[in-house]
N, C-alpha and C positions, 0 to 999 in steps of 0.2 A: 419481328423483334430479333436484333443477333444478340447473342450472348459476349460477355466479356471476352472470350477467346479468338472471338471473330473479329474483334475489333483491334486485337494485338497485330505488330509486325511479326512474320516471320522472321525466324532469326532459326541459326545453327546452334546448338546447345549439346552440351555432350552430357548424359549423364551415368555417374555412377555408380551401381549397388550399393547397400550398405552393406555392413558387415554380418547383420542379423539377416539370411534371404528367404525364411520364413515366411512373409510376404507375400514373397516374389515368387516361390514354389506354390504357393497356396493359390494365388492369380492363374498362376501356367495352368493347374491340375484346371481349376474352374474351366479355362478359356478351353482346353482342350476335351472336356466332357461338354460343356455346352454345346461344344463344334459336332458332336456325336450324335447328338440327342436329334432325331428325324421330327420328332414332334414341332422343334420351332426351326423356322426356315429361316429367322436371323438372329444371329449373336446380338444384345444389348448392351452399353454401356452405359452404368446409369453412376450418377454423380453424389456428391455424401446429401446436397440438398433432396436428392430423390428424382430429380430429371435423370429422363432416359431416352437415347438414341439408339437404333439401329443400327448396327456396322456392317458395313460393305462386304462381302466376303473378299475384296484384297486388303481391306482394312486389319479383318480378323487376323491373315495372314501373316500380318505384319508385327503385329500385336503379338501372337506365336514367337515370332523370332525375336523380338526385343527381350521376351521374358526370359525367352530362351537363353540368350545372351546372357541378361542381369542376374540368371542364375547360377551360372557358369561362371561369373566374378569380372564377365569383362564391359569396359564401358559401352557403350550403344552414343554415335552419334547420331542427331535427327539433322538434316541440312538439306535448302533447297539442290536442287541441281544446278543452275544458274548462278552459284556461288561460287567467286571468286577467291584461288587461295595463293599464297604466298610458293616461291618454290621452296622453302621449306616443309611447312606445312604438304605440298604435294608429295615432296620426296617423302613424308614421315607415312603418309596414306597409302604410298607404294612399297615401304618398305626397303628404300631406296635410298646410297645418298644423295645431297645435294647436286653433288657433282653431277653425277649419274644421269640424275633428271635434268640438270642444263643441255648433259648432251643431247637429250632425245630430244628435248625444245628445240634444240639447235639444228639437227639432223632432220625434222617436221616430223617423227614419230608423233609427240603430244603438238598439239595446236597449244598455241598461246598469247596472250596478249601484252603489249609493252606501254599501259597508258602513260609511263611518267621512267623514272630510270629503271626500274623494278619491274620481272617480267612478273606475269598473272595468270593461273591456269585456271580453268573453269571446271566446277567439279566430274561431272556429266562426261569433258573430254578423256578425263583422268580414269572414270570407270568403264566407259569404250577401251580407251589403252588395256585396261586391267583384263576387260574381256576378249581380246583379240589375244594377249599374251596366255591366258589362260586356257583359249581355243589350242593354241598354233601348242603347247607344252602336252595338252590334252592327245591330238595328234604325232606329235612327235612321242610320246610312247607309246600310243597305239601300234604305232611304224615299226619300235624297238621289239616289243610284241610277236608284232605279227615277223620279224625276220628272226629272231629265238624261234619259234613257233617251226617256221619252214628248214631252218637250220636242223630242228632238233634237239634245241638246248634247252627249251622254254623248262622243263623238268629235273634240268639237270644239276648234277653236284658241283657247286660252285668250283668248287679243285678240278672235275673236271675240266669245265669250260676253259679257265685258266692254262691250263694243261694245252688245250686245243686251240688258245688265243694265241701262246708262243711257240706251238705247231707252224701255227699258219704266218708269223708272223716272218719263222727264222724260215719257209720256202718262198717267200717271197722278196727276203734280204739275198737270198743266196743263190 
């Protein structure tokens, strides 16, 4: 027998805290002492009828961060990956404007689709892009790091540096 939820479409829905998060801090506390508790080996969700399931422990996880989120005041969107979005909608997900995000469509950074005049990015591609830029930024101040670091500056008084930036800069103008 499925239940009413199983027989719904998946769809993207965004939602928002209320204002009282009371609730919402109450859930989190719950979800994260259950998570402690060695005695039961699965978190439950059980429903206002008094059904109750088992969650997955990536279920739980997740469940974690959405409270997490809706405690913090900020929305929590749910969306399949396979979801097709607008290039606005993609620029606003990245942070990015419009523009911005045509060019990397345009450049083959993001893949994209053009069923009709209107290009379409798929979510999934959008969060690869997000990961690759978040790697390569990750690494590039590792890089900044580690050459303070062999410099010698990594500790140092920011006047000095400065100091040593236009050092080096005026032997090698002159």
């Amino acid at each position: 027998m499925s239940s009413p939820a199983q027989n719904q479409p998946l769809q993207d829905e965004t939602y928002l805290p209320d204002e009282d998060a009371a609730e919402i801090i109450d859930f989190l506390s719950a979800l994260r002492d259950r998570g402690r508790e060695a005695a039961e080996p699965r978190a439950r969700l059980t429903g206002p009828d008094g059904r109750s399931v088992e969650l997955p422990a990536p279920m739980f996880e997740v469940l974690l961060q959405v409270a997490a989120a809706m405690k913090a005041g900020l929305a929590v969107t749910v969306a399949p990956h396979h979801l097709l979005l607008s290039t606005q909608e993609a620029a606003d997900l990245l942070r990015i404007s419009r523009t911005t995000l045509v060019r990397l469509l345009e450049t083959g950074a993001i893949p994209f689709e053009k069923p009709s005049r209107h290009r379409k990015v798929r979510l999934d591609d959008l969060l690869e892009y997000r990961r690759r830029q978040r790697s390569a930024a990750e690494l590039a101040l590792a890089d900044m790091i580690a050459d303070t670091e062999r410099l010698g500056l990594y500790d140092a008084d920011p006047e000095d540096v400065k100091a040593a930036l236009k050092a080096a800069r005026r032997k090698t103008e002159g």
